[in-house]
TINU-911547 format. One line per 10 residues: number of its first residue (from 1); their letters; for each residue x negated, y, z of N, C-alpha, C. Coordinates in steps of 0.2 Angstrom, whole numbers, padded with zeros to 4 digits. Atoms other than C-alpha are relative to their C-alpha. Example, Ala and Ser with C-alpha at 12.3 -4.5 7.8 and 13.67 -1.06 7.14 Angstrom:
2
1 = as = -0004:-0006:0000:-0062:-0022:0039:-0004:0006:0000  0004:-0006:-0001:-0068:-0005:0036:0004:0005:0003;
REM end
This chain:
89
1 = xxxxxxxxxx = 0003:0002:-0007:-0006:-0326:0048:0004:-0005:0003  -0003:0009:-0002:-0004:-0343:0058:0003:0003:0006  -0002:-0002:-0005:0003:-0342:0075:-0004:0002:0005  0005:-0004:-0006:-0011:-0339:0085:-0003:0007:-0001  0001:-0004:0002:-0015:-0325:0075:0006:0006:0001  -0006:-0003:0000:0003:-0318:0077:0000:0003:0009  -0001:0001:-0005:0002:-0322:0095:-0004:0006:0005  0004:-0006:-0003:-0013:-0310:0097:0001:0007:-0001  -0004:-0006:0002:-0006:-0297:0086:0004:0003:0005  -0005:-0003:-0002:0010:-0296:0095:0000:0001:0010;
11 = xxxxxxxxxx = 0002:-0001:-0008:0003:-0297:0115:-0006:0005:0000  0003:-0003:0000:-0011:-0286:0112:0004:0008:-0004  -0004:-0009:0002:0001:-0271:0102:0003:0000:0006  -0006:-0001:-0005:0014:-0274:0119:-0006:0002:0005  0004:-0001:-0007:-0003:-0273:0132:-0003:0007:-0002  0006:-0006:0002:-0013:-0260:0122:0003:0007:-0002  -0004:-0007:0005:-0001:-0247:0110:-0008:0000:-0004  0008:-0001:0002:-0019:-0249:0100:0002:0007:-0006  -0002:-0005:0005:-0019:-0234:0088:-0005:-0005:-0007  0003:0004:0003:-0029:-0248:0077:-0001:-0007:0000;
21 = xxxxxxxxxx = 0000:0007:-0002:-0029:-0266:0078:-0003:-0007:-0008  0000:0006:0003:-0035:-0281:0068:-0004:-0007:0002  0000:0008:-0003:-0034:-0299:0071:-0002:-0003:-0007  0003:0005:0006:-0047:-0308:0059:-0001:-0007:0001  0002:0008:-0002:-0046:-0328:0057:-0007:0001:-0004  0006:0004:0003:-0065:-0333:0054:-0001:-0007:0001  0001:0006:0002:-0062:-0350:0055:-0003:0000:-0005  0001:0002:0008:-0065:-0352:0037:-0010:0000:0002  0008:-0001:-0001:-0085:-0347:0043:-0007:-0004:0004  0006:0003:-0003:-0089:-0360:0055:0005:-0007:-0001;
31 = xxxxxxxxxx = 0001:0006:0004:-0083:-0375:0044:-0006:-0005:0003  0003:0006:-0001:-0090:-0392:0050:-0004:0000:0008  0002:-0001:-0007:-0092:-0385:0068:0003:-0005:0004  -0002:0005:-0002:-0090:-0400:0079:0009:-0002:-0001  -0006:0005:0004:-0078:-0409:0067:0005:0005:-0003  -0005:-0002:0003:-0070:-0393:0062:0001:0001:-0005  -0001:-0004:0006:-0063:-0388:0044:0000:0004:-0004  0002:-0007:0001:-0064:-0373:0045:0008:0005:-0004  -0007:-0005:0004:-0045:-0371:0039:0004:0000:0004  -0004:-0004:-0002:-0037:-0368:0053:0000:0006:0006;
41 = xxxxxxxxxx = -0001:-0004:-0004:-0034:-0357:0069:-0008:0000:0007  0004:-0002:-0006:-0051:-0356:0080:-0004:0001:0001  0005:-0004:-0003:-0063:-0344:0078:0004:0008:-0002  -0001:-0007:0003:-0057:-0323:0078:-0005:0002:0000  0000:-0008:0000:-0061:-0307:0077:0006:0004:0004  -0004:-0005:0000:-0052:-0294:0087:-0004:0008:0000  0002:-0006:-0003:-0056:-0276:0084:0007:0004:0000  -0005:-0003:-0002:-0046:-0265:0093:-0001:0008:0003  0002:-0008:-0002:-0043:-0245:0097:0004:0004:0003  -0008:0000:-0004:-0031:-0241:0110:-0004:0005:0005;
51 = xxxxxxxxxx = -0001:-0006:-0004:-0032:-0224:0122:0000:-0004:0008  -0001:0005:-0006:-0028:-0238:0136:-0007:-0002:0000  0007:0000:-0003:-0048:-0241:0135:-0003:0006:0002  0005:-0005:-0004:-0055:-0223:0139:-0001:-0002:0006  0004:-0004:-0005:-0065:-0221:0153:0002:-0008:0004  0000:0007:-0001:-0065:-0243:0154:-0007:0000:-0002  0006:0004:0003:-0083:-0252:0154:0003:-0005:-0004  0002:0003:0004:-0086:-0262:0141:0003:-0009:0003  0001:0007:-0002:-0085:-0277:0151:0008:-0003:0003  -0008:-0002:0000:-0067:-0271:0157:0003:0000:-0005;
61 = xxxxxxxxxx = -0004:0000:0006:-0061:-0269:0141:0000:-0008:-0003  -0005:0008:0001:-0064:-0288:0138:0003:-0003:0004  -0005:0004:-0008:-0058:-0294:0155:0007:0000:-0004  -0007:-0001:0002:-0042:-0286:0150:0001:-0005:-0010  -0002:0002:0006:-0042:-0291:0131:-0001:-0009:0000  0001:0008:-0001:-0048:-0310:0137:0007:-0003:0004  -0008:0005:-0005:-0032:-0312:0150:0006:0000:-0006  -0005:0002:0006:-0020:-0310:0133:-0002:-0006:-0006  0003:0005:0004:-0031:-0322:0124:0000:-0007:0002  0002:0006:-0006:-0034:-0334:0138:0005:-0007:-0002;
71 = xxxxxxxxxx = -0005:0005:0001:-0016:-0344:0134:-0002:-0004:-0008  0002:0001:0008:-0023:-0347:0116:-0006:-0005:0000  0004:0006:-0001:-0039:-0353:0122:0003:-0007:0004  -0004:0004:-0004:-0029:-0364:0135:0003:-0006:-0004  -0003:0005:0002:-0023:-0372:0121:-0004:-0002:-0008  0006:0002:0005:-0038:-0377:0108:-0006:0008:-0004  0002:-0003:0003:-0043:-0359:0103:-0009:0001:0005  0010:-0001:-0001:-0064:-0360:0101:-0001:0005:0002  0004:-0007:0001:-0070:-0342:0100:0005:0007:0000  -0005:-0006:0004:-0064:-0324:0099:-0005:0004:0003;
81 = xxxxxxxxx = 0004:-0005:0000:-0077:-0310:0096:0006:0007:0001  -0004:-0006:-0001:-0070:-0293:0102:-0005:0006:0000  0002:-0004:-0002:-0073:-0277:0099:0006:0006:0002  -0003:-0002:-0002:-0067:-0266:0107:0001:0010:0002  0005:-0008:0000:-0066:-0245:0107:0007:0003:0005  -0006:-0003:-0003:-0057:-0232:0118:0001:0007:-0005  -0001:-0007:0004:-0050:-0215:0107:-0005:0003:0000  0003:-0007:-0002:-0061:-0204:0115:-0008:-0003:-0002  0007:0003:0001:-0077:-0216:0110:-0003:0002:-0008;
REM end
């Protein structure tokens, strides 16, 4: 895993305690996206499954998961799909 992927790993395990987590690069899938290569760090995936979403909207769960992301985009990162579950979902 590159850095950004590292950076989402390790700030969403210290915000969440997820009982599930994976931090997917899909770069490789949007190749030739304005000028990109598709080899490095700027499209994810995060699915995530943390007790800290119960009884959060949907829409709340990515506010929260966008403000640990946010320093990433901040610095070139495109895209990141989130799914997001609470235990009890």
């Amino acid at each position: 895993m590159g850095s950004v992927a590292d950076y989402l790993e390790k700030h969403l395990n210290q915000a969440f305690s997820p009982s599930s987590l994976e931090v997917i690069n899909e770069s490789h899938l949007h190749a030739g996206h304005a000028g990109d290569d598709g080899t490095g760090e700027s499209h994810f995936r995060i699915k995530i499954v943390s007790a800290a979403f119960d009884g959060m909207s949907r829409i709340d769960r990515h506010r929260a998961i966008n403000a640990i992301v946010q320093p990433k985009i901040d610095e070139g990162l495109h895209a990141c799909a989130i799914e997001a579950k609470g235990v009890a979902d």
